[in-house]
C-alpha positions in Angstrom: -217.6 -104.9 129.9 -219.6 -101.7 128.0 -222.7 -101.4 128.0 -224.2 -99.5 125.2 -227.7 -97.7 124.8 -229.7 -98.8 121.5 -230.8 -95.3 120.8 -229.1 -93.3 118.7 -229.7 -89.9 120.5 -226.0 -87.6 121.1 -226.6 -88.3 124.9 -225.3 -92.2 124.4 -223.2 -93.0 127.7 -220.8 -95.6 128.0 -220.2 -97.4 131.2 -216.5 -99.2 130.6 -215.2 -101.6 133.5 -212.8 -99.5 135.1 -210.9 -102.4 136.7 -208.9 -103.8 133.7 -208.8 -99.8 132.4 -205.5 -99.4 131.0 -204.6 -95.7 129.9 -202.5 -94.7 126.9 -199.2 -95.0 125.8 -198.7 -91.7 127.2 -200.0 -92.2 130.6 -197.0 -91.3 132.9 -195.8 -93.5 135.4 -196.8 -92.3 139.1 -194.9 -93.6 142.0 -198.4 -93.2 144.4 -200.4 -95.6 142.5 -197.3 -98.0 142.2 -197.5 -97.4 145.9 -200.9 -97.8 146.5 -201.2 -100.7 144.2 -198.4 -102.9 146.5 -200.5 -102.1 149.5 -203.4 -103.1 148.7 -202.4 -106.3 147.6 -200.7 -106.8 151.1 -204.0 -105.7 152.8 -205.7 -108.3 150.7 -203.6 -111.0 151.2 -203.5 -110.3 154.6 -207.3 -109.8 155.2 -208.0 -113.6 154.7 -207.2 -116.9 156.4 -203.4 -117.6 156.2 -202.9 -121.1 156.6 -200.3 -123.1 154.9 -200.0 -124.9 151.1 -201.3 -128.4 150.4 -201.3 -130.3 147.6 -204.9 -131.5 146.6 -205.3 -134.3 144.4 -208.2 -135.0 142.2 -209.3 -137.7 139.2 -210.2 -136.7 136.1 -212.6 -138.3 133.8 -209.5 -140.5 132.4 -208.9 -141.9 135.9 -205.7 -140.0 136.0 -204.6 -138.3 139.4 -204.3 -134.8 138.8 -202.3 -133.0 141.1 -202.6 -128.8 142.0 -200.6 -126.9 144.9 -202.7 -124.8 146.4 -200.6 -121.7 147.8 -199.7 -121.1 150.9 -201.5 -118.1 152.0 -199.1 -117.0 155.0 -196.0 -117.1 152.5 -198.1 -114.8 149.7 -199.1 -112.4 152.5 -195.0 -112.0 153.5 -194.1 -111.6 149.8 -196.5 -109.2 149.0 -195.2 -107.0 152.4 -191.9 -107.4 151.3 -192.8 -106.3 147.8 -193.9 -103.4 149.3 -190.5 -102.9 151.3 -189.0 -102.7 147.8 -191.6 -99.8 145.8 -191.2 -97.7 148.9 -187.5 -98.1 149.9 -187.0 -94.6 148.0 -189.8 -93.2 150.5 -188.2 -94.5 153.7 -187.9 -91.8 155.9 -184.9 -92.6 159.3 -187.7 -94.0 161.3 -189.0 -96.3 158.9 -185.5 -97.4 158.1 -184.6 -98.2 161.9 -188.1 -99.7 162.3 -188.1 -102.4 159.7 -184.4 -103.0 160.2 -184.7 -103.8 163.5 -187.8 -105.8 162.7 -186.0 -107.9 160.4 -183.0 -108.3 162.6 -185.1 -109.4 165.4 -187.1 -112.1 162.7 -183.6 -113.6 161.7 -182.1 -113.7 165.7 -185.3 -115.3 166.4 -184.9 -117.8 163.2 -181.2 -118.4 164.3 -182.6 -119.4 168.0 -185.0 -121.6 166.6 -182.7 -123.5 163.9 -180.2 -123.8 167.3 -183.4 -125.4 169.2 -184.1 -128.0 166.4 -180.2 -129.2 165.7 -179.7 -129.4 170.0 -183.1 -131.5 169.4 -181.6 -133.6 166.8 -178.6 -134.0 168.0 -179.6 -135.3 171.9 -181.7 -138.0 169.9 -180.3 -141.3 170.9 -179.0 -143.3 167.7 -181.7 -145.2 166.3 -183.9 -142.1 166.2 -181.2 -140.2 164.5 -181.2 -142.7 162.2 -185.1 -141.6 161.5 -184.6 -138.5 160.8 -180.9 -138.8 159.2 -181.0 -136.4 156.2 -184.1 -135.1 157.2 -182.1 -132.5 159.4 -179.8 -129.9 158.1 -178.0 -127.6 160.1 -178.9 -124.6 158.1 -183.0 -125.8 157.2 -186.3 -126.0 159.2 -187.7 -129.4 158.7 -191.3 -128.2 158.0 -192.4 -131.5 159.5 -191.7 -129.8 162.8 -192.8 -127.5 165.6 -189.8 -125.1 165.2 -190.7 -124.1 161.6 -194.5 -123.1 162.0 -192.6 -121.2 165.6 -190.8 -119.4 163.0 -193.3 -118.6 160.1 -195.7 -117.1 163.1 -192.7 -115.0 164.0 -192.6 -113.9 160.2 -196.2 -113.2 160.0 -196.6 -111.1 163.0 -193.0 -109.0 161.9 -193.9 -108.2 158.6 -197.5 -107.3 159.8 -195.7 -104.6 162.3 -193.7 -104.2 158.9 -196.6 -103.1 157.1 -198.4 -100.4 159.9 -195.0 -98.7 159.4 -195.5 -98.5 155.8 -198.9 -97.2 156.3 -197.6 -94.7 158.8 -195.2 -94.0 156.3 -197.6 -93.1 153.2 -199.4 -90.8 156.4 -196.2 -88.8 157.1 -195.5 -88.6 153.3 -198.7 -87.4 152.8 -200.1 -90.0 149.7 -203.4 -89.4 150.8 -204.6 -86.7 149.2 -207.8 -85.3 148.3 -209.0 -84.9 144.9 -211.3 -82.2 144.2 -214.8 -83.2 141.6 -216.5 -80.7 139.4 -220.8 -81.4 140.0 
C-alpha cells in the first residue's frame, strides 16, 4: 500500500510496501535470494507449534457440514527443509554432502526398523485381532493410527532439523552473508 502526501511540493515521498515488491522484467535472477528465500520459509515453519493435520468441520448458514483440512504443520516444516536441499544442492560443498546423506540414510534405516516393529506387531496378533486390523496393515505403510508412525515422523523432524543447521553452516562457509554498504 502507498501512501501519498496531498501537497504538491517536488519533495513528495512515496512509501510502497516492500513485501509484495516485485522488480522489472529485467531484474536478474540471483541464486542468494532464491537461497535465502527457502530458508526462511524453513525457519518459519519451523519456529511454530508442529503438531499434526485434522480435519475441522463446521455448519454453514444452510446447515451444510463444511469440511477444511487443516495442514499438518510437522509435514510443511520437512517439505520446506527439503525444498531447501534442492535450491542449494549446486552449493553443497563434501561435508554437507556426507552430512545430509548420512542423515537421510540413518531416517530411512530407522523407518525400515520401525515398519519391521509394526508387521512383527501384526503379525504375533492372535486371529480375531488380525481380523481387526486386516487391511489396515500393509507391509510397506505406517498405519497412522499407531505409535510407530508418530516414532517415525519425530525421527523426521529432528533429522531434517540437523538437516537444516548444516545448510546454515553451509551459506556461513559459502559466505552468503554479506554486508551491504549504505550511502547517509
Amino acid at each position: 500500500m502507498a501512501i501519498k502526501s496531498n501537497s504538491n511540493s517536488n519533495s513528495d515521498i512515496e512509501i510502497a510496501d516492500v513485501e509484495n515488491y516485485r522488480g522489472d522484467k529485467f531484474q536478474v535472477f540471483n541464486h542468494q535470494i532464491l537461497v535465502m528465500e527457502a530458508l526462511r520459509k524453513a525457519n518459519e515453519a519451523g519456529s511454530h507449534e508442529l503438531r499434526s493435520g485434522w480435519f475441522n468441520e463446521k455448519m454453514d448458514s444452510r446447515g451444510n457440514v463444511v469440511t477444511a483440512y487443516i495442514e499438518d504443520t510437522r509435514k510443511k516444516f520437512i517439505e520446506c527443509v527439503k525444498t531447501s536441499i534442492c535450491v542449494m544442492t549446486c552449493d553443497f560443498d563434501d561435508e554437507a554432502k556426507t552430512f545430509i546423506e548420512s542423515c537421510e540414510n540413518e531416517l530411512e534405516e530407522s523407518r525400515d526398523e520401525l515398519l519391521k516393529e509394526q508387521w512383527d506387531w501384526y503379525s504375533g496378533l492372535p486371529p480375531k485381532l488380525k481380523m481387526m486390523w486386516n487391511g489396515k496393515i500393509i507391509k510397506p505403510f505406517f498405519n497412522v493410527e499407531l505409535g510407530w508412525f508418530l516414532k517415525y515422523i519425530e525421527l523426521e523432524v529432528e533429522c531434517y532439523r540437523e538437516i537444516l543447521k548444516a545448510l546454515h553452516s553451509l551459506t556461513k562457509r559459502l559466505d552468503f552473508y554479506q554486508e551491504e554498504e549504505f550511502e547517509a
